[in-house]
N, C-alpha and C positions, 0 to 999 in steps of 0.2 A: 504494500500500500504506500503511496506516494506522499508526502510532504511537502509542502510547499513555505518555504521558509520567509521569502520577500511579499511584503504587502503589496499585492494583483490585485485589479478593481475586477469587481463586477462588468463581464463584456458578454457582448451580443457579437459573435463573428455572423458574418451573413453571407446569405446562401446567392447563390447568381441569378436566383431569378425566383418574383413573388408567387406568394402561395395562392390560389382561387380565392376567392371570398364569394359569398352567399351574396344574392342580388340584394340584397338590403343594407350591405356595406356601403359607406362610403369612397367618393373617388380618390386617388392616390393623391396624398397630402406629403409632399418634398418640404424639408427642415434639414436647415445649415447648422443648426445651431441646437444642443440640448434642449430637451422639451422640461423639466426642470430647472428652476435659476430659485433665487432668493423674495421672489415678487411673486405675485398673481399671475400664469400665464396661461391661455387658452389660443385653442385654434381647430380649423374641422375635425368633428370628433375627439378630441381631449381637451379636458380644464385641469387645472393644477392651481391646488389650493396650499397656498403655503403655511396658511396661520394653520390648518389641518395636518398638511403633510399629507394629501391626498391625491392621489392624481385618477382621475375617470376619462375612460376609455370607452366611446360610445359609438360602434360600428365605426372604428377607424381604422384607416390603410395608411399607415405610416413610411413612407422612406428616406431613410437617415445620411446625411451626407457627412455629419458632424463626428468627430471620435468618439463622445458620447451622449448616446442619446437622452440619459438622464442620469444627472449629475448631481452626490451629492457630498457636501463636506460637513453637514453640520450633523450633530449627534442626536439622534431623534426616531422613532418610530416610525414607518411608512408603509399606507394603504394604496395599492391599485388596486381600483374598483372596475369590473371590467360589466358593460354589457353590449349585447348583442356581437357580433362576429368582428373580430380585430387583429391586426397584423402587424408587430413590427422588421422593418427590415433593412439593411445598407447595404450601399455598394461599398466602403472600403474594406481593409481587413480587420479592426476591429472597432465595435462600437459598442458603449456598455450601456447596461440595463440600468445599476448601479454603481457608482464609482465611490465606493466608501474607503476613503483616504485616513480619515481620522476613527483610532481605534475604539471600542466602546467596552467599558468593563460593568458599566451599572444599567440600574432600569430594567428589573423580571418583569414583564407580563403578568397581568391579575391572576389571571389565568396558572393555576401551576402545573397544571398537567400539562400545558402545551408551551409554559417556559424552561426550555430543555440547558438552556447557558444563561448566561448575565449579559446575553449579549440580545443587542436589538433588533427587531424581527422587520423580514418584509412580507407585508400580508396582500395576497392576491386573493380577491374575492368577489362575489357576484354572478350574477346567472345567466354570463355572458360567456365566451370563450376568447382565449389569446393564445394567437399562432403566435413563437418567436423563429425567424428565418435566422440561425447561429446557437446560440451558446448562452446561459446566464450564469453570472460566475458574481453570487452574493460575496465572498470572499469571508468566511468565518462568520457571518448575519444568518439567523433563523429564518430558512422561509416558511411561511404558512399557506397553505390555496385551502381555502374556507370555501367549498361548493362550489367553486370556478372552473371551470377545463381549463387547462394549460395545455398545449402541444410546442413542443422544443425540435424542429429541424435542423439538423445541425449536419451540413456537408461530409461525406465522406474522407478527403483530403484535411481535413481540419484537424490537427491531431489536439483536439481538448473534446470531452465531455461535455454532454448537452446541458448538466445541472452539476457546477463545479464548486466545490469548498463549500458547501455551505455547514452553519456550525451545528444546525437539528437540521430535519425537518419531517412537517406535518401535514400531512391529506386529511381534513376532518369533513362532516355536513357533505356527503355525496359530490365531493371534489372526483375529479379525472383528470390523472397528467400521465401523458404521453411521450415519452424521451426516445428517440432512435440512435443516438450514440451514447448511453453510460450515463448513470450517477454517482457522483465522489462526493459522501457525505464524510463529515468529521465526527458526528455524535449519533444521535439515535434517529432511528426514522420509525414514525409510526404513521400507518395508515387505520383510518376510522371511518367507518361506513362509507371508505373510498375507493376508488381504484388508481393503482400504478401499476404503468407497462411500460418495460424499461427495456428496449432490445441494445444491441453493441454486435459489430460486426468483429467475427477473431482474428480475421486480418490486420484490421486496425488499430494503432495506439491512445486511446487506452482501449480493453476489450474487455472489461467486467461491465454486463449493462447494471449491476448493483454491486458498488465498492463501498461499504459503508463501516466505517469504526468504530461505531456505537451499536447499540441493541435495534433488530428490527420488532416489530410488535405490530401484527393484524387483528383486529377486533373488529367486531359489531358489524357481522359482513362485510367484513376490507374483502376489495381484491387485488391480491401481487402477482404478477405473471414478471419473470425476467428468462432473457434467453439470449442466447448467441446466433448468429449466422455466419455464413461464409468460410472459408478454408481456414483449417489451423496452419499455423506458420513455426518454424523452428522457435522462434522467441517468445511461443504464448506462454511457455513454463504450464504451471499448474492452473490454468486457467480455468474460469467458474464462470457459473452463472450468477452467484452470489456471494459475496464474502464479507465475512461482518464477524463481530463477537458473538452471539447468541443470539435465539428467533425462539419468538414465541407466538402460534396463530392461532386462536379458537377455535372452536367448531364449529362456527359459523360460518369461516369465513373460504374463499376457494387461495387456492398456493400453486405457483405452476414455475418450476426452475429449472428448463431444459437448457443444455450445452453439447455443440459439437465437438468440444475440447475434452477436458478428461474428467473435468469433476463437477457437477452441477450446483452444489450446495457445501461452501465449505467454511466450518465453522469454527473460530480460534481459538476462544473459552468451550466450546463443546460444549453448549446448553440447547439444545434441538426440540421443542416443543411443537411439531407439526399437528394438528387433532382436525386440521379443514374438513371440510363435509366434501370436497372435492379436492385429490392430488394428482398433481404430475409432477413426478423431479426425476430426471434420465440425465445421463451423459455419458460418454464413450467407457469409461472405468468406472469410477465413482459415482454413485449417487447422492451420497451423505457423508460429508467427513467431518470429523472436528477432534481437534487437538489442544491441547493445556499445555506452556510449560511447569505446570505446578504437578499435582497428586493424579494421575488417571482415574483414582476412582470417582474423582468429581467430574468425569468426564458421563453425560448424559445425553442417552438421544430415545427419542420419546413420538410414535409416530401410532395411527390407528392399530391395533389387534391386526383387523380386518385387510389393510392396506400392506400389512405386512406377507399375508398371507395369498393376495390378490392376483400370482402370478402362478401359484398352487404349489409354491414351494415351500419349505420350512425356514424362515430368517433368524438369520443369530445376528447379534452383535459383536465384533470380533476387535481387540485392540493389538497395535503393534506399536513402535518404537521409531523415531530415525535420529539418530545423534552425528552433528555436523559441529566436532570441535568441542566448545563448551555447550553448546546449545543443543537440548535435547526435550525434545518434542514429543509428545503422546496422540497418538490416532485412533480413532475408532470409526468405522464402516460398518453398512448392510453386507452382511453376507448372506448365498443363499447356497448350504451346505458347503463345498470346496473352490464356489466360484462366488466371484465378486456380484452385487445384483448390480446393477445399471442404471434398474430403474426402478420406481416405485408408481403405481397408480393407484389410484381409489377413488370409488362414490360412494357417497354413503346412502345404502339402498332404501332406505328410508325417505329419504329428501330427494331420491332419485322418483322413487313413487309418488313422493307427496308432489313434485313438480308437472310428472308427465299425468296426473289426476286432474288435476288443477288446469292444463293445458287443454284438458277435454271437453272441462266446464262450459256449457252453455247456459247464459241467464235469460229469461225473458220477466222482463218487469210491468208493472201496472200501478196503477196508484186511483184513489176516489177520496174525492172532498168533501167533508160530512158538517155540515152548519152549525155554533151555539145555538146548544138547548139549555132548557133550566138547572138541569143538571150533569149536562158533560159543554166541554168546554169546546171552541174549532178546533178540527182535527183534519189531519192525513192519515189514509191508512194505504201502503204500499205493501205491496206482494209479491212474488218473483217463484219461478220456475224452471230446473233445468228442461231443455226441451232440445237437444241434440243426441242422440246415441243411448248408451247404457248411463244410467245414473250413478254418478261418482259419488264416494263417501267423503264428505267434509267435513272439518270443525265448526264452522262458523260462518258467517257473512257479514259484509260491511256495507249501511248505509250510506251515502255520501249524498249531501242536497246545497242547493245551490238559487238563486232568485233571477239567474240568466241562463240561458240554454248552451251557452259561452264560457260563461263564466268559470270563477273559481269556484269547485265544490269543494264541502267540508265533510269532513267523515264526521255523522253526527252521534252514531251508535251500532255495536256489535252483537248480533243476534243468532244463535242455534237453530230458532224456527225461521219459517219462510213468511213472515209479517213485520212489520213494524206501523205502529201507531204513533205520529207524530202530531205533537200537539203545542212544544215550545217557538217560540219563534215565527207565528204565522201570525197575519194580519190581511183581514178582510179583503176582497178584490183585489190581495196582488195573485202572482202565477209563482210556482214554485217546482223545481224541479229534482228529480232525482232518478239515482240510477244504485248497482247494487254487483257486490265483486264475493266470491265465494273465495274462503283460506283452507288450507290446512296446516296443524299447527307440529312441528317436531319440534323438540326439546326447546319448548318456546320462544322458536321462529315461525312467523307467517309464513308461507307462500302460495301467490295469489292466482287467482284467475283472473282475466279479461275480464272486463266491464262489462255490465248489462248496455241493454238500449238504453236509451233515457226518456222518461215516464214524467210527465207535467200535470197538475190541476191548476184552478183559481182556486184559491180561498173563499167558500163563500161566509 
């Protein structure tokens, strides 16, 4: 794993030519000069608010002529707010996202679960998406993407990683970030109710699509997928899919760590907690290593029963040694009797069932408007029906209503029977709408079916 000893800003390298944008985007907006300064600055598609420290990003097509497209020196927190579809991009060879010159050692986050250092974070967020055409390189700064898409294009020829030094980072709130050459984290990365997909060609320098020196952690339905592409070359070494101190995924969550190199998952402290409801970890020799230079016995690797056994072999856990000088190392690997396994897959048949049930689901809904009487009060009452195929067994159903046919629904209440009587929230002569989504529930997770039609009265 790399160090980088000289203070490097945050840069954007860019790609040779823009990414599409969605016909809703903005037209190409050319800037000489950083779109950050010490003032108010705005222009097609972005404002920048200083006394915030906010910059918003509103279907903008940005191309960068400046070294850096946003600049900054002062010590302080910083929000991009991204919405609707956005690009930034330059023709030279580097141009940064952040140039954070001045170092920061104070100021946690309220937040403590997502302040990973003392160091100050850049938060991308909103429910908008940003293509970057190059490279972000926070330099030692937490990033956060709070329910944003990120996608990082980063050239082939460009030998840095798509998402470079940063000091944590976090995918929380149904964030997606998309990297095609590598992540080089310095501390922990956790993903939460997110997904990261993090490819790295093994040709190319760097080639880990996940290099990270802290702990990874998936929860609350994260999903991590990392993997390799392209020819191994003499100089991959021990190349991985993923390398990091210790991993720990719930069972909620899916994990996928293929490599065409030798080892897909390689882990330093040897703490391996894989329990996903869905795995794939392969690579040419190894599928799972991890080593200590401390005690092997605290060497742990912990993966389903079932996933163990999923290729109908018998797996053991097997530890060896390799001593280089003073330094001596402890390994452990899947074995599957006298040969190495390669690979590990699993689903977990449960939530395999519960999903492809759920996929069969047909609703059809209905709804009747019943007037105040002297003693019951306005009401809806709504009904629903599978009416496609054999009738699937589910937990529950979910109401969702809404006052536009458009609009935003609210899941109002979860019901076992096929009725709900609604009777908060209505007011005489308006029109109310609703629809209705069958679950089934394992080891309490949802998973859903497809929406009913949507089913309208007036209030009378």
């Amino acid at each position: 794993m790399k160090k980088k000893t000289s203070v490097i800003f945050l840069a954007i390298i860019m790609a040779l030519t823009i990414m599409p944008l969605s016909a809703t985007a903005a037209s190409t907006t050319t800037v000489s000069k950083g779109l950050i300064t010490s003032k108010d600055a705005k222009g097609p598609g972005y404002n920048w608010d200083a006394s915030k420290h906010t910059l918003t990003l509103n279907n903008a097509n940005i191309l960068n002529k400046s070294r850096s497209m946003i600049t900054l020196n002062n010590d302080y927190h910083v929000t991009i707010i991204v919405k609707g579809n956005n690009t930034l991009t330059g023709i030279d060879s580097i141009s940064s996202l952040i140039d954070r010159r001045k170092s920061t050692t104070s100021g946690v986050d309220n937040n403590s679960k997502y302040s990973l250092t003392r160091q100050r974070n850049l938060t991308i967020k909103g429910d908008g998406t940003l293509t970057i055409n190059g490279i972000i390189y926070p330099h030692y700064t937490n990033l956060i993407v709070n329910g944003a898409k990120l996608n990082i294009i980063t050239p082939q020829n460009v030998n840095w990683n798509s998402i470079n030094f940063t000091r944590g980072l976090v995918l929380k709130n149904g964030a997606k970030v998309y990297v095609n050459k590598g992540i080089n984290n310095d501390k922990d990365l956790i993903i939460d109710n997110s997904t990261l997909i993090a490819a790295s060609a093994l040709e190319n320098t760097p080639g880990n699509p996940i290099d990270n020196t802290g702990d990874i952690t998936v929860e609350n339905k994260g999903i991590l997928k990392a993997y390799t592409t392209g020819e191994k070359i003499a100089s991959a070494g021990d190349r991985s899919a993923i390398l990091c101190n210790n991993i720990i995924a719930d069972d909620t969550t899916i994990f996928e760590a293929r490599c065409e190199g030798p080892i897909a998952i390689d882990s330093l402290q040897g703490k391996v907690s894989i329990l996903s409801r869905k795995i794939n970890i392969s690579a040419e020799e190894q599928a799972v290593r991890c080593g200590q230079k401390q005690n092997p016995a605290l060497l742990n690797l912990q993966l389903p029963k079932q996933s163990l056994a999923a290729n109908g072999g018998k797996y053991t856990i097997g530890t060896y040694t390799v001593e280089s000088g003073n330094d001596i190392r402890y390994y452990c690997t899947v074995y599957n009797g006298d040969n190495m396994a390669k690979s590990v897959i699993y689903e977990d048949p449960q939530v395999t069932a519960a999903e492809k049930a759920m996929a069969a689901v047909r609703l059809k809904a209905y709804s009747k408007s019943y007037a105040k009487t002297k003693t019951k009060p306005l009401r809806m009452k709504v009904w629903w029906e599978q009416t496609q195929g054999e009738k699937q067994k589910v937990t529950g159903y979910e109401i969702a209503k809404s006052s536009k046919r458009n609009g935003t629904y609210k899941i109002m209440f979860s019901a076992s029977k096929t009725q709900y009587i609604n009777t908060a929230g209505l007011k005489k002569g308006n029109r109310y709408y609703y629809k209705v989504r069958a679950y089934s529930k394992v080891r309490g997770i949802r998973y859903y079916s497809s929406w009913s039609n949507i089913t309208y009265k007036i209030a009378r």
